[in-house]
C-alpha positions in Angstrom: 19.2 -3.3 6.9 21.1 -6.9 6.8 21.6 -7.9 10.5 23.4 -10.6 9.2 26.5 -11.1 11.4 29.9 -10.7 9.5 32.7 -12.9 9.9 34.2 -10.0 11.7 31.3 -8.9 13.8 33.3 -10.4 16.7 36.3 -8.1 16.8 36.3 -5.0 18.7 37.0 -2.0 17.4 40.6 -1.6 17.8 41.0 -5.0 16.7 39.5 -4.3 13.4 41.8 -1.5 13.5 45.0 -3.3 14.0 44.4 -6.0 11.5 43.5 -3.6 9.0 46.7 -2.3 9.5 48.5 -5.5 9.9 47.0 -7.2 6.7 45.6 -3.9 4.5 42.6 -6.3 4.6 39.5 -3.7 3.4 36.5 -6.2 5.0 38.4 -4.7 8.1 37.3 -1.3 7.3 33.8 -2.7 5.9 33.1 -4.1 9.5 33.9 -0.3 11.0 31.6 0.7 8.2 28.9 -1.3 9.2 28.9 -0.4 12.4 29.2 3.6 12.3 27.8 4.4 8.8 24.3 5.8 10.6 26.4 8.1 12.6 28.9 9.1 10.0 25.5 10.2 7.7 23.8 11.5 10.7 26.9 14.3 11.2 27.0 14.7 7.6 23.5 15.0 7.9 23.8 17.6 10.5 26.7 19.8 9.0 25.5 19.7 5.6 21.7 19.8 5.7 21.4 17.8 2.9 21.0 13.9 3.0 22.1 13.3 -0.8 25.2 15.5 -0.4 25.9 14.1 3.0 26.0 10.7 1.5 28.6 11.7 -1.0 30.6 12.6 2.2 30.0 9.1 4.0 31.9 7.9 1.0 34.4 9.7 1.0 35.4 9.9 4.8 35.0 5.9 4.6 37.3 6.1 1.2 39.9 8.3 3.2 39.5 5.6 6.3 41.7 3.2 3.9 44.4 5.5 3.9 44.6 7.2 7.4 44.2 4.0 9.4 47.2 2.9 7.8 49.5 5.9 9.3 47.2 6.7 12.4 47.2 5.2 16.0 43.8 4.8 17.2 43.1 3.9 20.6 39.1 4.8 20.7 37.5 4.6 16.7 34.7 5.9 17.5 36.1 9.5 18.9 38.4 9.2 16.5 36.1 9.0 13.9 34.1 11.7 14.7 36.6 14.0 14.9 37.7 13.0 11.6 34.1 13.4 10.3 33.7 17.0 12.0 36.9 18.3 10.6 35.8 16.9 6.6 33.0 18.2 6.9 34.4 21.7 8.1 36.7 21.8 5.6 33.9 21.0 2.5 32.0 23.5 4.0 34.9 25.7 3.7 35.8 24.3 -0.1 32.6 24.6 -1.1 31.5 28.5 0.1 34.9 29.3 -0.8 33.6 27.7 -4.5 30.4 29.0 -4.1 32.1 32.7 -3.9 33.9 32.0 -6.9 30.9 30.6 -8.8 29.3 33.9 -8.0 32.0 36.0 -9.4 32.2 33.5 -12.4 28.4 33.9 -12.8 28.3 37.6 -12.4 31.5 38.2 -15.0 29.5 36.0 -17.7 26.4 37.5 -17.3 28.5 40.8 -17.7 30.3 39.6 -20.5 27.4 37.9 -22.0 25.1 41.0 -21.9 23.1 41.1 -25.4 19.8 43.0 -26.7 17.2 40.9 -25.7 16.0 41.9 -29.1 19.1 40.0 -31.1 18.7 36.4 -31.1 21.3 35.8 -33.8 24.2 37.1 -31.1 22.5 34.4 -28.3 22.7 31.8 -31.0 26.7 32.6 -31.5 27.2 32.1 -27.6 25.4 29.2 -27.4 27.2 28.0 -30.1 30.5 28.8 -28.8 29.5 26.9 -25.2 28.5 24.0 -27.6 31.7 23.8 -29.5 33.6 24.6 -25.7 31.7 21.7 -24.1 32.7 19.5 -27.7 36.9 20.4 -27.1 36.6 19.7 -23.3 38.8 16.1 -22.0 36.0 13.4 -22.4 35.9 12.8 -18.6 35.1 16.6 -18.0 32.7 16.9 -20.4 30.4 13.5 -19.2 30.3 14.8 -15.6 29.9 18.2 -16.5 26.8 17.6 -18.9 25.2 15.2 -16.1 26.1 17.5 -13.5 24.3 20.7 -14.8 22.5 19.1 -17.8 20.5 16.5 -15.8 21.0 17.7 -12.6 22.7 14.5 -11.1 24.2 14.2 -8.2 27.8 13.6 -7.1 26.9 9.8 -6.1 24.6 9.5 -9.0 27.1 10.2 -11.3 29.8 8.0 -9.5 27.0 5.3 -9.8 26.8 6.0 -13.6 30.0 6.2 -14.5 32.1 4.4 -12.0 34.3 7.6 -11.4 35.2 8.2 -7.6 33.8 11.2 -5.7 37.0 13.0 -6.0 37.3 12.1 -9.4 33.9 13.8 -10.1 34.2 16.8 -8.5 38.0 17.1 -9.7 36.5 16.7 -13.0 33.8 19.4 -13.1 35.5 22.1 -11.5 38.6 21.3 -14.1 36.3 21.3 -17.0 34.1 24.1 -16.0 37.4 26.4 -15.8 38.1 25.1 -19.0 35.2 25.4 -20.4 35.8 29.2 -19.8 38.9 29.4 -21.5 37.5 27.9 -24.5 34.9 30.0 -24.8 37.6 33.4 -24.0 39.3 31.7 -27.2 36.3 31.4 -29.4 35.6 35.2 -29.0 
């Protein structure tokens, strides 16, 4: 870790907070991040019990810093940041088992619809061929994250990293394209 001092390592808390607010100054917010990143991750840690998805979150309760700081009065950051942390991290809990409920319904109607004779390989050909030529008419930006997402088995920050999307933009992405891809394939039958 760089324990280099900043050039805003002397401001307290609140007055990184106010000139954020004054100037819309980012390094202000890069200073806060600095200072609270291992306890942002840790309650990421802690609620998600997953370090690579709780980094995803770190960047994306430090992305939504940038825009609640401006419309917020904060007296104590550090409360106030963890209460902002604990209620994200609720609520993707939330998004996600609610997803995860609707992945299993997804999953179960495919494998429904999907039955075939393990015997006839020409009709698992067809589907795969429809998914391929679904995947080929999805937006560009749905199919790239959706093909390293379940293809390569990235990561939301690995695909960020890769592509220069933002964490919202990724997971906006795959959910969007894997409905899609769904319809597509309804079409194709």
């Amino acid at each position: 870790m760089n324990n280099a001092t900043s050039k805003f390592s002397h401001l307290a808390d609140n007055e990184l907070v106010n000139e954020y607010k004054r100037s819309h100054n980012k390094e202000y917010v890069g200073e806060l991040y600095k200072r609270y990143t291992h306890l942002v991750l840790g309650m990421c840690i802690h609620y998600f019990k997953d370090k690579d998805v709780a980094k995803d979150e770190v960047i994306q309760i430090f992305e939504k810093l940038f825009v609640e700081l401006k419309k917020r009065e904060v007296e104590n950051f550090k409360a106030w940041l963890t209460f902002v942390v604990r209620n994200h991290c609720i609520s993707e809990i939330r998004k996600s088992q609610t997803q995860q409920n609707r992945n299993i319904e997804y999953a179960y109607e495919q494998k429904n619809s999907l039955i075939i004779d393990e015997h006839n390989e020409e009709e698992k050909e067809i589907e795969y061929n429809k998914l391929e030529k679904a995947l080929e008419n999805l937006n560009p930006f749905q199919k790239k994250c959706i093909e390293l997402f379940y293809y390569k088995n990235m990561s939301y920050t690995q695909i960020v990293n890769l592509t220069g999307y933002s964490v919202n933009e990724v997971k906006s992405y795959i959910q969007n394209g894997k409905r899609n891809l769904k319809l597509l394939m309804d079409e194709l039958k």
